[in-house]
C-alpha positions in Angstrom: 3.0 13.0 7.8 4.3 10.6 5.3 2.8 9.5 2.7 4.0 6.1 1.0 2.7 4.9 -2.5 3.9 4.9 -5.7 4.2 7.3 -8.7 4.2 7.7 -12.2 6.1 11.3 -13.9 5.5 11.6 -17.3 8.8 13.0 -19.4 7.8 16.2 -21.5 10.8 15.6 -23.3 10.2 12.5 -25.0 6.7 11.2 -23.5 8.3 8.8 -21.6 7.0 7.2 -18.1 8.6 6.9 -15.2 7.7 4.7 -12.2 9.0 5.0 -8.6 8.0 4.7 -5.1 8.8 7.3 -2.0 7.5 8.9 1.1 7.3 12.1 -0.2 6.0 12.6 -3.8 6.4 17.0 -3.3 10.1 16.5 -2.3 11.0 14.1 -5.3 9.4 15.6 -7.9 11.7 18.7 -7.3 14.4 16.0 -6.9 13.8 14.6 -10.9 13.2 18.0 -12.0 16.4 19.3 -10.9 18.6 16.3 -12.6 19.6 15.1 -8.9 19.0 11.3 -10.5 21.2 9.7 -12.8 19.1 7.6 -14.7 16.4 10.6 -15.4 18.3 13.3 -16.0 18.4 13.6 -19.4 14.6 13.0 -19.8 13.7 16.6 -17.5 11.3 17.9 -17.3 8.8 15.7 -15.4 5.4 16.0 -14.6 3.2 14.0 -11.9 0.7 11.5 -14.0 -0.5 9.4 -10.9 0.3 8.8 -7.3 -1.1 5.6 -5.5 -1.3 5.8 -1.9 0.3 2.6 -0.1 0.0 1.4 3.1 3.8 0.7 3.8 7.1 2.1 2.0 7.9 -1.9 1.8 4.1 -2.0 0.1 4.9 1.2 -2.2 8.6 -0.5 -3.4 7.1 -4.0 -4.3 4.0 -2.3 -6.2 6.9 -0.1 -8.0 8.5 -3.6 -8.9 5.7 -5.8 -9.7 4.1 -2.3 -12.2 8.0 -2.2 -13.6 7.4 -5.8 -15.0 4.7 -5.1 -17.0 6.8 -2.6 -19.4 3.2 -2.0 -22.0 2.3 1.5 -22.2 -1.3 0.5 -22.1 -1.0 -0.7 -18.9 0.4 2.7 -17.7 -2.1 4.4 -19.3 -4.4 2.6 -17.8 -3.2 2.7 -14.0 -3.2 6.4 -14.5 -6.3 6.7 -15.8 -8.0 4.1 -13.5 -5.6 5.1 -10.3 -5.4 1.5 -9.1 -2.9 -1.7 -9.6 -3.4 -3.5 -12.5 -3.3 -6.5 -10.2 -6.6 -4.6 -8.5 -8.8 -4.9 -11.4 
């Protein structure tokens, strides 16, 4: 069964976050961790901070978006600790 939402790895490289959306947080997990993208690559390993469950993959991609616009750590921090939107408090 699919599971849409969105998700933030944590880079044990540098500390870094990184936020994205899928259907199947297992499957690209291994994907980051492996290099397979680009843009995150150079920042492996990853490990899983926080997945939100979404009710749509069109719901999980704009909550990715509108959480990307934010760019404060202490917002991150927060979501993760908190496990909702910050537009949800």
């Amino acid at each position: 069964m699919k599971e849409f939402g969105v998700y933030i790895l944590r880079s044990l490289k540098n500390n870094t976050y990184y936020i994205g959306s899928t259907e199947d947080i297992s499957k690209r997990l291994v994907q980051h961790n492996a290099g397979a993208q680009s843009y995150t690559r150079k920042l492996i390993p990853f490990v899983l901070e926080r997945f939100i469950l979404c009710k749509s993959f069109e719901e999980a991609r704009h909550s990715e978006y509108k959480l990307k616009k934010y760019k404060r750590k202490d917002i991150v921090n927060k979501v993760i600790a908190d496990g909702v939107f910050p537009w949800n408090y």
